[in-house]
BATORNU-425401 format. One record per residue (C-alpha): x negated, y, z negated; residue in one letter. Coordinates in steps of 0.001 Angstrom, whole numbers. Layout:
       u       v       w aa
       X       Y       Z  a
...
END
This chain:
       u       v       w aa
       0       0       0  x
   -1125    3279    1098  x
   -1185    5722   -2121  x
   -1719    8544      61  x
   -4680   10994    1046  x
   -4500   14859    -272  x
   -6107   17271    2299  x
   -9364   18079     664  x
  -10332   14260     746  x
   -9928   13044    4827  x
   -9223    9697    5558  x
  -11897    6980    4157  x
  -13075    4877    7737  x
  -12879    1319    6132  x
  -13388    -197    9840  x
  -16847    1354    9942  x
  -19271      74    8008  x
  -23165     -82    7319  x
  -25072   -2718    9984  x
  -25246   -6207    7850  x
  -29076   -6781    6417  x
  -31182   -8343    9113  x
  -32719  -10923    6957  x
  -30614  -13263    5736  x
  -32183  -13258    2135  x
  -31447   -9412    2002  x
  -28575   -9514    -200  x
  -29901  -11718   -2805  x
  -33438   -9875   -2716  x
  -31414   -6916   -3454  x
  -30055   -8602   -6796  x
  -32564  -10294   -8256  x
  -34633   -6730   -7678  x
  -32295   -4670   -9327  x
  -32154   -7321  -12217  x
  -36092   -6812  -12536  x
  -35931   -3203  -12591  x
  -33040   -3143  -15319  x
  -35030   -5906  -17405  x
  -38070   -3337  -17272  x
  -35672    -969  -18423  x
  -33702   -2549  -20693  x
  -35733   -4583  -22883  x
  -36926   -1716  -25065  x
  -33504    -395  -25558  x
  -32418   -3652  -26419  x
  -35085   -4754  -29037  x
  -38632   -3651  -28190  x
  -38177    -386  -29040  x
  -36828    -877  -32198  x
  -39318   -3566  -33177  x
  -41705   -1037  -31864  x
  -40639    2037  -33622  x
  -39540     189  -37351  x
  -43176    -319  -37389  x
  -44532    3122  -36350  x
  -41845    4857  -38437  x
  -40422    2598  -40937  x
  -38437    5241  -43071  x
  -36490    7408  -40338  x
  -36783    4856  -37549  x
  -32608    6031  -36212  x
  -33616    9933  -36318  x
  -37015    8629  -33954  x
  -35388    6376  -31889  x
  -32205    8592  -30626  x
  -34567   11509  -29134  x
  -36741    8666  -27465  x
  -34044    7465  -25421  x
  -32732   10406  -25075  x
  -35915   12052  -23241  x
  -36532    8591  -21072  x
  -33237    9030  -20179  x
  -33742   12727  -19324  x
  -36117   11446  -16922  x
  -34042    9004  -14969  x
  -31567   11617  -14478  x
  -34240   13528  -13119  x
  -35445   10758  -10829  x
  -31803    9480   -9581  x
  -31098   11911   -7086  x
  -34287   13364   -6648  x
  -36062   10475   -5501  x
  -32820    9060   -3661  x
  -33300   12447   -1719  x
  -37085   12123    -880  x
  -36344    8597     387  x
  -33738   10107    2464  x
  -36420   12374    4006  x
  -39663    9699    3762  x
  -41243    9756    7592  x
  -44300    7127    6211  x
  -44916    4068    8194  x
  -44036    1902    5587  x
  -40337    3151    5936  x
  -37853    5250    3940  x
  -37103    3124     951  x
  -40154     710     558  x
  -43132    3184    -561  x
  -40303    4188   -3850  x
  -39393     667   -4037  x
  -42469    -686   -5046  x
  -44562    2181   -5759  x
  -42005    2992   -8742  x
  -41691    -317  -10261  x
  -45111    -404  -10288  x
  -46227    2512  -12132  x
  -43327    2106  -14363  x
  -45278    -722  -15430  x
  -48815    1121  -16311  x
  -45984    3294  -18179  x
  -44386     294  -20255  x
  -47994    -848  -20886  x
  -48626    2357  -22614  x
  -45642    2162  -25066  x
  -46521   -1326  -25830  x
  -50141    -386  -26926  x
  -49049    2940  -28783  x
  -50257    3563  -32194  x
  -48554    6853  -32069  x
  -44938    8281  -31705  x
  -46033   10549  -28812  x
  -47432    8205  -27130  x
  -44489    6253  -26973  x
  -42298    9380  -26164  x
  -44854    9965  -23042  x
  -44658    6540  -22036  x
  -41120    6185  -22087  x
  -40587    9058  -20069  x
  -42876    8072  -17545  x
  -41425    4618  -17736  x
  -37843    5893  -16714  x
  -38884    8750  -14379  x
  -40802    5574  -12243  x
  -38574    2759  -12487  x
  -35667    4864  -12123  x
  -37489    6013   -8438  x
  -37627    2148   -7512  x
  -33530    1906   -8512  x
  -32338    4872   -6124  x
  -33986    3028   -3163  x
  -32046    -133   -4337  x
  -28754    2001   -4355  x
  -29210    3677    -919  x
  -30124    -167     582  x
  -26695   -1047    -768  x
  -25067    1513     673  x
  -27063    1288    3840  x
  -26847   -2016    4919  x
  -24169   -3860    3059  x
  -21352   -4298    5220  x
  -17601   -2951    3117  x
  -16051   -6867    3500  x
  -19084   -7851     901  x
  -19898   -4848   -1063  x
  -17191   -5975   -3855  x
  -18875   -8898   -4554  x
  -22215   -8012   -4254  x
  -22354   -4284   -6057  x
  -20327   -7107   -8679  x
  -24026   -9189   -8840  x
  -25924   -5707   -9003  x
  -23389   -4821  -11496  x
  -24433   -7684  -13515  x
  -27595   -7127  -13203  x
  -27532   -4494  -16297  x
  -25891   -7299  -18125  x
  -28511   -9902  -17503  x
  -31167   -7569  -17896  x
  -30198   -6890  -21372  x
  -30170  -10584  -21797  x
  -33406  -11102  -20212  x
  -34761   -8586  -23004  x
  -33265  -10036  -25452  x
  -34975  -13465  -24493  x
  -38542  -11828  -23979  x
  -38274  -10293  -27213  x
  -37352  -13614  -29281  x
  -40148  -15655  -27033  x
  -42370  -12629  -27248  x
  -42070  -11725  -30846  x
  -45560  -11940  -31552  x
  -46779   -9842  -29387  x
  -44848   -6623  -28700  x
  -47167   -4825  -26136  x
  -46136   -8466  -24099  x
  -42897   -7419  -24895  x
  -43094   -4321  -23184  x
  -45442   -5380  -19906  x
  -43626   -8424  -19218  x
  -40372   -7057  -17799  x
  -42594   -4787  -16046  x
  -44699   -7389  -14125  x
  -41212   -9553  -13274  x
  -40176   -6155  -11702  x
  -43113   -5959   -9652  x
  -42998   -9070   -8198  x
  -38974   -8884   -7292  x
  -38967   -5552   -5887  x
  -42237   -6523   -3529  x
  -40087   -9845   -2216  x
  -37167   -7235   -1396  x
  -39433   -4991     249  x
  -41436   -7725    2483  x
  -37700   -8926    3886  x
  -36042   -5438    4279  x
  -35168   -3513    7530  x
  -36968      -2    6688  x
  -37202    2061    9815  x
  -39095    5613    8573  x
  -36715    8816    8515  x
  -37076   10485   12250  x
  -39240   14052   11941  x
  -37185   15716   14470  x
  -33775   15400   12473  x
  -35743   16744    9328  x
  -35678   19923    7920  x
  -38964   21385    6654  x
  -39623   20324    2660  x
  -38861   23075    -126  x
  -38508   23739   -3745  x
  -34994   23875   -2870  x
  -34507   20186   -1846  x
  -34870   19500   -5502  x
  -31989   21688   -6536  x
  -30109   20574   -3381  x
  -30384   16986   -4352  x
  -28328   17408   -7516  x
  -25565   18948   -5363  x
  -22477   17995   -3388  x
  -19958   19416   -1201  x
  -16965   19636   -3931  x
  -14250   20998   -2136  x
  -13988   18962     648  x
  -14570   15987   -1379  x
  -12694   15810   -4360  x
  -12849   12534   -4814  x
  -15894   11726   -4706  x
  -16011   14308   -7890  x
  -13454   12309   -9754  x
  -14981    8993   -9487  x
  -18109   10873  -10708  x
  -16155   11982  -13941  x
  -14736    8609  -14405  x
  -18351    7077  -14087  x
  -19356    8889  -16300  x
  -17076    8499  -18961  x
  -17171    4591  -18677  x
  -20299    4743  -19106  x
  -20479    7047  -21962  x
  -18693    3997  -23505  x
  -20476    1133  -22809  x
  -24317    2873  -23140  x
  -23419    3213  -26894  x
  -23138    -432  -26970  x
  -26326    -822  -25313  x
  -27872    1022  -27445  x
  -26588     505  -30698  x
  -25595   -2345  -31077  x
  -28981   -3905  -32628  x
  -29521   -1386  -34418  x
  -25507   -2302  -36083  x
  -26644   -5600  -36667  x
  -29891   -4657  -38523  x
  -27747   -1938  -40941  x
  -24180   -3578  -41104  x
  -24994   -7161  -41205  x
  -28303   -6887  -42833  x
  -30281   -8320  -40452  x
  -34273   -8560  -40870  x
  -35925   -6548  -38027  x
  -38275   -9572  -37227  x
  -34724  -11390  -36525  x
  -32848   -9344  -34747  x
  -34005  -10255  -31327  x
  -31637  -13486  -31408  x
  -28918  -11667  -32375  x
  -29328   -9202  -29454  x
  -29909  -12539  -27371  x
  -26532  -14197  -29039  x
  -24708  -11292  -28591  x
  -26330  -10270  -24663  x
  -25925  -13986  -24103  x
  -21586  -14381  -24652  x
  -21338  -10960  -23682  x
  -23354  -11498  -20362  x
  -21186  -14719  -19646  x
  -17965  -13107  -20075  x
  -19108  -10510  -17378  x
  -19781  -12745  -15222  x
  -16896  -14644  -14882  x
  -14720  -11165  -14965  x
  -17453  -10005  -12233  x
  -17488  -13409   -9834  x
  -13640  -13175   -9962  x
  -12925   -9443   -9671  x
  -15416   -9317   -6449  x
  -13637  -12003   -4823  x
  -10463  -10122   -5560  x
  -11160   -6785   -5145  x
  -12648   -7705   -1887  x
   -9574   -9272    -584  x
   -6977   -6772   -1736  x
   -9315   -3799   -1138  x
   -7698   -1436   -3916  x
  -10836    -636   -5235  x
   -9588    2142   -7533  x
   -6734     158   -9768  x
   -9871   -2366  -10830  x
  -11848     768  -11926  x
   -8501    1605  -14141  x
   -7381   -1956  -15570  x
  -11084   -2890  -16470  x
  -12050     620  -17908  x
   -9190     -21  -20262  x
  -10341   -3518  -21198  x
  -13838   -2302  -22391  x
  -12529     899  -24174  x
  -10279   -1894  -26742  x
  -13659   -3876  -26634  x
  -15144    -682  -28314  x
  -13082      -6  -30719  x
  -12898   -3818  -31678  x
  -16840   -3776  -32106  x
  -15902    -443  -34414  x
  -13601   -2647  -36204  x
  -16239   -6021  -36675  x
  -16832   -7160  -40095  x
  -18699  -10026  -39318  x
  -21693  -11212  -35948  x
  -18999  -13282  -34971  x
  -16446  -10779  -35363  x
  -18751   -8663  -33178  x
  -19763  -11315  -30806  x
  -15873  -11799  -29392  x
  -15363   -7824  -29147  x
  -18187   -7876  -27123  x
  -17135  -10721  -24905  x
  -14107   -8206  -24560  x
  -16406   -5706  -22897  x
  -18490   -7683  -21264  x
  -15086   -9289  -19428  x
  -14195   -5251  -18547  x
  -17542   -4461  -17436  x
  -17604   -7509  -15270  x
  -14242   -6610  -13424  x
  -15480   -3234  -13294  x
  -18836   -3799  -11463  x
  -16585   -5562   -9018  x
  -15239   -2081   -7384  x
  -16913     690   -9084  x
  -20032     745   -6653  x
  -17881      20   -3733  x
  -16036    2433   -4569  x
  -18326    5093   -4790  x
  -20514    3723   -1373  x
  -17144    4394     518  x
  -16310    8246   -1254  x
  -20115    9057       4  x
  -19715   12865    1815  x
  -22272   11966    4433  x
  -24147    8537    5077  x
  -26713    9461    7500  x
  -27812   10940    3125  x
  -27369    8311     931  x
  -30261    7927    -661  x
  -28967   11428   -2128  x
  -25350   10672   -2938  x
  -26083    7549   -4513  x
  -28451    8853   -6709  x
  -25913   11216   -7847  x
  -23768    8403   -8564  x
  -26747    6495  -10259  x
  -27141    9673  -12231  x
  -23358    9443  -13559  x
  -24080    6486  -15044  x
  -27795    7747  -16528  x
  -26607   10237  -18427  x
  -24978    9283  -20643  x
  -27752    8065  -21800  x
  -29326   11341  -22857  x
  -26080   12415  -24748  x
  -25006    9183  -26466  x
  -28669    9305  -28362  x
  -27858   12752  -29582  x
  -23690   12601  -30290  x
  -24088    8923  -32513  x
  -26090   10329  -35209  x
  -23257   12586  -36093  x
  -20758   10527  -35636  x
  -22812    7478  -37702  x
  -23595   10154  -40629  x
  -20051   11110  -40752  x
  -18442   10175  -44045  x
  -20178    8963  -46969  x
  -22470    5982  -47716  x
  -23298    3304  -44928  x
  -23341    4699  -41486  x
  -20151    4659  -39613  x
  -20051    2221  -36829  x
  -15822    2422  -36694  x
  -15831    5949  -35667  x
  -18490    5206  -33346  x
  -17453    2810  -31372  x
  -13578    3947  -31784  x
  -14840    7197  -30190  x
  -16359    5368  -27602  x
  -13541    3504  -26618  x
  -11661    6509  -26225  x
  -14260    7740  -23600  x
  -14017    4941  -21437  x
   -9996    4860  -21953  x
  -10091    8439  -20429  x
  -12428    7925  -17819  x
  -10203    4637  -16753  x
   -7377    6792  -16396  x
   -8653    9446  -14085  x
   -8412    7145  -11209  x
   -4773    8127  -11110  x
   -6288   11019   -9022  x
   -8494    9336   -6568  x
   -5982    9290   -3389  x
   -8050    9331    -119  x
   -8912    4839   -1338  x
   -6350    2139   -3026  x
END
């Protein structure tokens, strides 16, 4: 059923769509890299950084921890669209996307190397940020060869496995860290090194013809502005899905990154220990997105109404949050989280197909995408700052209910706005 198009948002093409990936391999390539790059990323949100940091700072290791992420996360914010852009524009002979692709996951590496060896807070604040502002490089190249060369039929299903990804990242992580608990500079180069070695398989398979000269404007300070920049009016939209990316994610990056840190002041769990709680609770959590995931590709793919997924599953993981607010118990945790994981798993299915097809222009999206990658970053930089004050709110043990209740309310709002998106079911 048609919903209807508004005249600021033309008519979506759905007949058109990118030229299918040469190699057959392409598509899983494209997976398994984006899983490396999110383990590189992930694992020190999930556990290594808190191992990390309850060593360095022992007595205020919440107050160190929030402006950490929330500088790294600066960073990838910073790299999202700026490096999707650059891509865009890249006239080497090793292509558009494959210099970023590799060249980012690569010195995001050195980066995570530095953390891990850190005897200092500073130096882990400098490695993080260099971390995220280099991985996050390699991850805009991965969006714009989604968007590029996956054709619409399949983009449900596989933005669902890149989706996923960020699921089983986190419970990749959470596996390094229990098998690496001896050794946390391991902890921290491992991920890295897995990353390395996925992204160069992608990049050895991948159709990468370099951007043509003659279609290029000359480079200027102001392609670094532009690239944070879309054309609003005439794409409405594309704005609103932003807003409800955002939002979403707003909700579930709180559980990402406090949800060890919940089991380590709620339940009482030893630091030493709480990598196999992050890997029981990654682990059913990861499982029930898969399975929501797998089946809301499949779906979403066949009914093409990208848009009421995004609305039903953002719903699903904002009661997931406030259940998790609500958890007395790890198992009483471990089921809300299967709740969200189930969400995020239906979501994944249509949110970055959904946002590939609302794309103003696609001879640009390296730069679009990485605005949509960046809707999904940054929350990241405010979520460190806003859950200290909502955690110190009230008296005695920090308050994980209004958390997580506020949280869910996010992601119930930015669920909702998809009532407005009209030029896609």
């Amino acid at each position: 059923m048609n919903m209807g198009r508004t005249e600021s948002d033309p008519p979506v093409d759905t007949a058109t769509a990118p030229p299918p990936a040469r190699h057959p391999a392409f598509p899983a390539l494209l997976v398994l890299a984006q899983f490396g790059l999110l383990l590189a990323v992930l694992t020190p949100v999930v556990v290594a950084l808190s191992v990390k940091l309850s060593v360095l700072a022992p007595e205020n290791t919440e107050a160190v921890q929030g402006p950490i992420l929330a500088v790294g996360s600066i960073m990838a914010i910073i790299a999202a669209p700026v490096f999707g852009n650059l891509s865009d524009r890249t006239t080497s002979r090793f292509g558009r996307r494959r210099p970023w692709l590799v060249g980012g996951a690569i010195a995001g590496t050195g980066a995570l190397a530095l953390v891990g060896a850190a005897t200092e807070i500073w130096q882990v604040f400098v490695g993080t940020a260099l971390a995220q502002l280099a991985i996050n490089a390699s991850t805009a190249a991965v969006g714009a060869l989604y968007a590029d060369q996956i054709p619409e039929r399949l983009r449900g299903r596989i933005g669902a496995l890149i989706g996923v990804a960020t699921n089983f990242g986190a419970i990749g992580g959470a596996l390094i860290g229990t098998l690496l608990a001896d050794s946390i500079f391991w902890t921290f180069v491992v991920p890295g090194l897995v990353a390395v070695v996925l992204v160069t398989a992608l990049a050895a398979v991948i159709d990468d013809p370099p951007a043509d000269r003659s279609a290029i404007a000359p480079a200027s300070l102001s392609d670094i502005g532009r690239a944070f920049t879309w054309p609003v009016r005439g794409h409405r939209d594309f704005s609103v899905n932003l807003l409800s990316r955002f939002l979403i994610w707003m909700g579930y990056t709180t559980l990402i990154g406090f949800q060890t840190l919940m089991f380590i002041q709620r339940f009482g769990v030893a630091p030493q220990e709480v990598a196999v709680y992050a890997l029981m609770a990654t682990g059913t959590a990861g499982a029930a997105t898969l399975v929501g995931s797998v089946g809301g590709g499949w779906v979403s793919d066949r009914l093409d109404r990208r848009r009421y997924f995004v609305l039903g599953s953002g719903l699903v993981i904002g009661a997931g949050l406030v259940l998790l607010g609500l958890a007395g118990s790890v198992g009483a945790a471990l089921l809300a989280g299967v709740v969200v994981g189930f969400g995020l798993g239906v979501y994944l299915a249509s949110d970055l197909a959904l946002a590939a097809r609302l794309v103003p222009d696609p001879a640009n999206t390296g730069r679009y995408m990485g605005i949509v990658q960046l809707a999904s970053i940054a929350p990241q930089v405010l979520v460190p700052f806003a859950a200290p004050v909502l955690l110190s709110a009230g008296t005695g043990a920090p308050n994980y209910l209004l958390l997580f209740a506020a949280a869910g309310a996010v992601s119930i709002v930015g669920s909702s706005l998809m009532v407005f998106v009209r030029s896609v079911r």
